[in-house]
RODO-969504 format. One record per residue: residue in three letters; x, z, y of N, C-alpha, C in turn. Coordinates in steps of 0.05 Angstrom, whole numbers, padded with zeros to 5 digits, always signed. Example, Ala and Ser with C-alpha at 12.3 -4.5 7.8 and 13.67 -1.06 7.14 Angstrom:
2
ALA+00264+00156-00114+00246+00156-00090+00264+00156-00066;SER+00257+00142-00045+00273+00143-00021+00258+00157+00001;
***
This chain:
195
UNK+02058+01906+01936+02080+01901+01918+02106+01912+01929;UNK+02110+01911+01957+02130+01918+01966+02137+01948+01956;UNK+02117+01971+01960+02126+01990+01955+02124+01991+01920;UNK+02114+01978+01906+02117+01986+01881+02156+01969+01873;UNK+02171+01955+01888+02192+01955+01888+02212+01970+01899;UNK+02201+01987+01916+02215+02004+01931+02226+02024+01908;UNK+02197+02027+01898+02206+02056+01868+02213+02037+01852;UNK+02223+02016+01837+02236+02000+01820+02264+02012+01828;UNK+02271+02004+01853+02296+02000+01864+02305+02039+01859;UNK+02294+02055+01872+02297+02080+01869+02295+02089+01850;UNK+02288+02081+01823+02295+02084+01800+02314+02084+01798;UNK+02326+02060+01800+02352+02054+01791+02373+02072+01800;UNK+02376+02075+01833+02392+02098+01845+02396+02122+01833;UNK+02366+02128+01817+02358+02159+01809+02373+02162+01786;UNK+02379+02144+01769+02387+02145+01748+02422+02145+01748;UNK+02430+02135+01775+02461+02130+01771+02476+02160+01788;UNK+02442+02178+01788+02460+02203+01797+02475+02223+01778;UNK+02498+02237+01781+02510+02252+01759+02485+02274+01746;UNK+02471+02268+01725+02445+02270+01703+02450+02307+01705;UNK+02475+02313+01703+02475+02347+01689+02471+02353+01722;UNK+02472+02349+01743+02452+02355+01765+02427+02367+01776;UNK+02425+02343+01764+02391+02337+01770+02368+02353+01756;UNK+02371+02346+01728+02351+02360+01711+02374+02374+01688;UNK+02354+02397+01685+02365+02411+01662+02356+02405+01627;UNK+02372+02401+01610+02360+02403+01576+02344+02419+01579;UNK+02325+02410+01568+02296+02433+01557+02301+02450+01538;UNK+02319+02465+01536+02308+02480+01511+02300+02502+01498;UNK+02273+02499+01521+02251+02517+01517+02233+02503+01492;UNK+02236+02478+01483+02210+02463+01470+02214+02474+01439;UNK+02239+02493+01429+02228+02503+01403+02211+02529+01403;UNK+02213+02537+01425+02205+02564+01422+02175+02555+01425;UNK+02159+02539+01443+02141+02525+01460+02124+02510+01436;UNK+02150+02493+01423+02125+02480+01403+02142+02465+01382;UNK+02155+02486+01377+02175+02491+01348+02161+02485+01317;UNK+02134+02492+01316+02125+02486+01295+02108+02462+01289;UNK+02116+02442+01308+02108+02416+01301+02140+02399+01303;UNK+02160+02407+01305+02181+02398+01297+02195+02398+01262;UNK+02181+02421+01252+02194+02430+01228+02178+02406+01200;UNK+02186+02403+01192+02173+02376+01169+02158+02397+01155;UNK+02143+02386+01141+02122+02400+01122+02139+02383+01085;UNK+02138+02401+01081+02153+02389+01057+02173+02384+01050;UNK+02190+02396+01073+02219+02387+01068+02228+02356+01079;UNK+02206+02343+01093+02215+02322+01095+02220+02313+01124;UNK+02237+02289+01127+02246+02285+01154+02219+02279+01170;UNK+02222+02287+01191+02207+02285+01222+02209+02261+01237;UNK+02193+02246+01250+02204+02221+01261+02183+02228+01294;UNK+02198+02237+01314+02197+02242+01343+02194+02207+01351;UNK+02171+02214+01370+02181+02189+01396+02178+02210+01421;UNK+02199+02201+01442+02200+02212+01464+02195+02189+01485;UNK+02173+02193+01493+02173+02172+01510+02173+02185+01541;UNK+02193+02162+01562+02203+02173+01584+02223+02194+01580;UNK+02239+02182+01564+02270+02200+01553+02290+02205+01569;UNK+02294+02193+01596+02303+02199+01620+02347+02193+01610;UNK+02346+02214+01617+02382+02222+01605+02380+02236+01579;UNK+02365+02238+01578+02358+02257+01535+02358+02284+01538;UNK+02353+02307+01554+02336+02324+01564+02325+02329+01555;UNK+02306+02314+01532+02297+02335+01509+02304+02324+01485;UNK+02310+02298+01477+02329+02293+01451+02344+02306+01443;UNK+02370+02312+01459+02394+02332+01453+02385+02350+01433;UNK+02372+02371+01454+02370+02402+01450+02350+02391+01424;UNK+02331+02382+01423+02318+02369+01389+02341+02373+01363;UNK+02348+02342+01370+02367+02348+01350+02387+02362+01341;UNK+02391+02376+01354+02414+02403+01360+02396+02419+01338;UNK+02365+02428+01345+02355+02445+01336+02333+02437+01315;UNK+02339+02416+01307+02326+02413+01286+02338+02384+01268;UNK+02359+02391+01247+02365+02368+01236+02356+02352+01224;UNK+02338+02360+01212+02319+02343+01196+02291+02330+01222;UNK+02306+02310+01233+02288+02299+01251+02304+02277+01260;UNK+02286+02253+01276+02299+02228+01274+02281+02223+01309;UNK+02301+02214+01325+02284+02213+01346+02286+02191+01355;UNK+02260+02174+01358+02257+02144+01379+02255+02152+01406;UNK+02269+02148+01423+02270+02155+01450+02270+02125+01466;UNK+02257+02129+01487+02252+02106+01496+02247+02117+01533;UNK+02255+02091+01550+02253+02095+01574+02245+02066+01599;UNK+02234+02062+01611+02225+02034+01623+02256+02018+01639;UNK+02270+02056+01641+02295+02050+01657+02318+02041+01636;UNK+02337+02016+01630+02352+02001+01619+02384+02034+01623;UNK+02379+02033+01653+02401+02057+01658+02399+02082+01644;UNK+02380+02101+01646+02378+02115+01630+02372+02121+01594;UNK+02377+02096+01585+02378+02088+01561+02401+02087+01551;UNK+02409+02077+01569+02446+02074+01575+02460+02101+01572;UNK+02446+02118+01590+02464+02145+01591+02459+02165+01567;UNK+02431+02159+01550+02425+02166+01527+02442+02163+01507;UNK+02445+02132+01516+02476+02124+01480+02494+02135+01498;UNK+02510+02137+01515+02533+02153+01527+02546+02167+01523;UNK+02518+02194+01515+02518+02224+01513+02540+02227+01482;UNK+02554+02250+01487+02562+02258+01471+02555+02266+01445;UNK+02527+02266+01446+02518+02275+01422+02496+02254+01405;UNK+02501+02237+01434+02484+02207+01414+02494+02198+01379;UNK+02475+02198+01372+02487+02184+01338+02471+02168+01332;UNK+02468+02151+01333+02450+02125+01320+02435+02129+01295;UNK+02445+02141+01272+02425+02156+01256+02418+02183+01262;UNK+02409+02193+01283+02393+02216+01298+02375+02203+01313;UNK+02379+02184+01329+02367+02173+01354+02377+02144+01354;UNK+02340+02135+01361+02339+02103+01362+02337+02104+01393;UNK+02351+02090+01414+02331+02089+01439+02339+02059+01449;UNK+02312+02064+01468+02311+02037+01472+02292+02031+01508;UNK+02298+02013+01523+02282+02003+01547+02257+01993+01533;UNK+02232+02002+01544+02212+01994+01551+02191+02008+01569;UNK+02181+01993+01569+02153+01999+01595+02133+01996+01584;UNK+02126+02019+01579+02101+02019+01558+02063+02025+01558;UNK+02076+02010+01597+02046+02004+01602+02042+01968+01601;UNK+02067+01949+01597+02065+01924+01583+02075+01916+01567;UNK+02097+01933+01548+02113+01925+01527+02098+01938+01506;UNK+02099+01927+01475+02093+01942+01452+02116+01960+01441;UNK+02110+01987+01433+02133+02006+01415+02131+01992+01393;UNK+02109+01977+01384+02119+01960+01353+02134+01943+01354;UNK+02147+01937+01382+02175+01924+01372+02201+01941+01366;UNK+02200+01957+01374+02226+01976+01365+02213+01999+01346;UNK+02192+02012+01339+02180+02030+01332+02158+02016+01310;UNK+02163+02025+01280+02145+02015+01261+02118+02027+01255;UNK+02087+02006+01259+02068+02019+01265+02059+02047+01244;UNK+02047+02065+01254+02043+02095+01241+02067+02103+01224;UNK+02087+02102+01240+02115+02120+01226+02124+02155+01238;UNK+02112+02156+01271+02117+02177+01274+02098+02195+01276;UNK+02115+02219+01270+02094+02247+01267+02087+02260+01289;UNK+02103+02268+01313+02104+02266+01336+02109+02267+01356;UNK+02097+02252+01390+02107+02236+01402+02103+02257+01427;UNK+02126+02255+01444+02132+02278+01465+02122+02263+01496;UNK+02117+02274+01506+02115+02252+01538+02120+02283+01557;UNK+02138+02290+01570+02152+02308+01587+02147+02303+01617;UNK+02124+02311+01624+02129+02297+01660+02129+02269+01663;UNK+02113+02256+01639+02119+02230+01640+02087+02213+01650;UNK+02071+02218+01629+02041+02216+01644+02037+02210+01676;UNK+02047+02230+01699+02045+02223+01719+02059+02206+01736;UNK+02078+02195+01720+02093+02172+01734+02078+02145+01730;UNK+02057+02150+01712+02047+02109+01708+02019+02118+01726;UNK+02018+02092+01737+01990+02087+01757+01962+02093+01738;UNK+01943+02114+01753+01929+02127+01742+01908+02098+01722;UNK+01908+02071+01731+01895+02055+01714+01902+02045+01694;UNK+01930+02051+01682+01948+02048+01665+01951+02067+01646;UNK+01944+02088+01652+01946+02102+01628+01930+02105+01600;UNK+01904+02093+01606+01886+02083+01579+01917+02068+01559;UNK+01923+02043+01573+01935+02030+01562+01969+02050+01539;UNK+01981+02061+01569+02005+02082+01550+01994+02101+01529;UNK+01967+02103+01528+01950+02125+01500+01937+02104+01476;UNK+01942+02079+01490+01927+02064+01461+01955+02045+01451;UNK+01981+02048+01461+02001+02042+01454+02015+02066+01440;UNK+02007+02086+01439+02026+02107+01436+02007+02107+01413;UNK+01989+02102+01405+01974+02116+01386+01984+02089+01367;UNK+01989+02065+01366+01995+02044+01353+02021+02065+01327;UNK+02036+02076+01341+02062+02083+01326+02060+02108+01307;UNK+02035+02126+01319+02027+02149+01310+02018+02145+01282;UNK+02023+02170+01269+02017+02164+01245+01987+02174+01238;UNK+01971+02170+01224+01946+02189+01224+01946+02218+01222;UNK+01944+02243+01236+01939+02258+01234+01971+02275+01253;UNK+01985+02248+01271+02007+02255+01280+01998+02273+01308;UNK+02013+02281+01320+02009+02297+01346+02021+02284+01362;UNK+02011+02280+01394+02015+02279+01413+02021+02299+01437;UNK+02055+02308+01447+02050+02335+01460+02060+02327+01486;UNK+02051+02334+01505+02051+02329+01534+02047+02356+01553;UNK+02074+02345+01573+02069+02362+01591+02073+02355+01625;UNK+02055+02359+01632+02054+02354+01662+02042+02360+01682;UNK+02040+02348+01704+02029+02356+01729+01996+02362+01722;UNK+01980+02373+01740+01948+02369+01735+01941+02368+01769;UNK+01908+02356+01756+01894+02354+01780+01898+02392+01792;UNK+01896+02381+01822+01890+02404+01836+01923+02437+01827;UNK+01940+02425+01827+01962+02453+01812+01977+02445+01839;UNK+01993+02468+01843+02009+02462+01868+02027+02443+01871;UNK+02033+02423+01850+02042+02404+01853+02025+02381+01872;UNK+02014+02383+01869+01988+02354+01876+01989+02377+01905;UNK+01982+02396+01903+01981+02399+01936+02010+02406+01949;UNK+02020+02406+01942+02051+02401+01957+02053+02376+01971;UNK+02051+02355+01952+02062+02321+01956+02031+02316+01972;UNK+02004+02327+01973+01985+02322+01995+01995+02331+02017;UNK+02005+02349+02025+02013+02359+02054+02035+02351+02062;UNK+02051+02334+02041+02081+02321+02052+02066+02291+02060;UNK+02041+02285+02067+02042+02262+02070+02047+02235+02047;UNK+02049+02247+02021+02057+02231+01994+02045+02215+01986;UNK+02017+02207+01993+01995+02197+01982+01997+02164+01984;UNK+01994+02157+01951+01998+02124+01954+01960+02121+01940;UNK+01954+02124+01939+01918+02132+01936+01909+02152+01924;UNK+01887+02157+01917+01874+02177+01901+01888+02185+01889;UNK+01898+02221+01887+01907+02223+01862+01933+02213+01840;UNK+01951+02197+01870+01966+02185+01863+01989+02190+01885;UNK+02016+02202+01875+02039+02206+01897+02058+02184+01893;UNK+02077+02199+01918+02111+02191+01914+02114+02217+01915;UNK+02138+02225+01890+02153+02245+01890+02177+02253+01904;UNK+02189+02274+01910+02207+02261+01923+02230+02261+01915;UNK+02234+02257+01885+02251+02238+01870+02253+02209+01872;UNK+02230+02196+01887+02219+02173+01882+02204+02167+01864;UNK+02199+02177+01844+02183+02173+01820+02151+02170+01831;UNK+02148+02169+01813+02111+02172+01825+02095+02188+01809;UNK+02070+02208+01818+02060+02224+01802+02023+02226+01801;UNK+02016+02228+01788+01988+02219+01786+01972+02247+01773;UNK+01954+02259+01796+01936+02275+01781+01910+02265+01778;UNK+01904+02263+01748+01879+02255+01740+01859+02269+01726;UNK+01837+02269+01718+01819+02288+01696+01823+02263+01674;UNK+01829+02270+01653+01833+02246+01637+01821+02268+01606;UNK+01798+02263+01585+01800+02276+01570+01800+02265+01539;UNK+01812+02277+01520+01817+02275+01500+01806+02285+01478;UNK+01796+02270+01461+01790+02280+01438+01804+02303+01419;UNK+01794+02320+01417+01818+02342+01399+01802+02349+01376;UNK+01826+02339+01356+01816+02352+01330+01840+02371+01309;UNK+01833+02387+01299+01846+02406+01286+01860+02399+01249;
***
């Protein structure tokens, strides 16, 4: 327990660092996967971003696509914080909200099968590899039928996972400290895909 407080606590630090720093806005994700942003019909888009960090990819979203409505959400209370902050926060653009969504429900802030779809950015390998059944059968609660799920992250065996092996990183199997503090998890995890 101790060290799973250690990264509690280092969260928190991580988050009270000046944000335009640290990480850069994405905004590679229209070019990347632009055509699951655009409504079919003319009609609005409803995003969840889950692990929304400082809004890194909200922004540059709604910047680039108005007809979209984004639930952003983060386990960290602070970087939720720096979300409404932002200059370009607007409450009818973006709902966000703290949770931890390997024990909290999105159907408390998020109405079941409303969104079309739901982003996870480097986020997958921060929850403990036995936890993530659970963040895919919560995420799917909000999803709408036939919504998308788009993710991007670390994998088993990519030079990430062997970097943080030779730094000595290893909190078990397949499971780091970053050295953000965060934590990162390479797993084989597979998914059903349908077209």
């Amino acid at each position: 327990i101790s060290a799973f407080l250690h990264l509690i606590c280092h969260a928190f630090e991580f988050f009270t660092v000046p944000f335009g720093q640290f990480f850069k806005d994405r905004h590679y994700l229209d070019k990347e996967w632009g055509k699951y942003f655009e409504g079919q019909g003319g009609g609005k888009m409803v995003i969840l971003e889950v692990g929304c960090g400082a809004g890194n990819t909200i922004f540059p979203l709604i910047s680039t696509y108005p007809d979209i409505f984004v639930h952003a959400c983060d386990f960290s209370p602070r970087a939720v914080d720096l979300v409404k902050k932002h200059k370009d926060y607007r409450p009818d653009r973006v709902n966000a909200f703290a949770c931890d969504i390997t024990s909290e429900q999105l159907t408390e802030n998020v109405q079941p099968s409303s969104v079309d779809v739901v982003t996870m950015i480097f986020m997958l390998s921060a929850v403990a590899p036995a936890k993530m059944p659970l963040v895919l059968q919560n995420v799917r609660t909000v999803l709408k039928n036939g919504g998308r799920v788009l993710f991007r992250d670390y994998a088993f065996g990519d030079l990430a996972q062997e970097r943080l092996m030779s730094k000595g990183q290893q909190i078990s199997e397949n499971f780091y400290v970053r050295g953000d503090g965060t934590v990162s998890a390479c797993e084989h995890i597979t998914f059903q895909m349908s077209t």
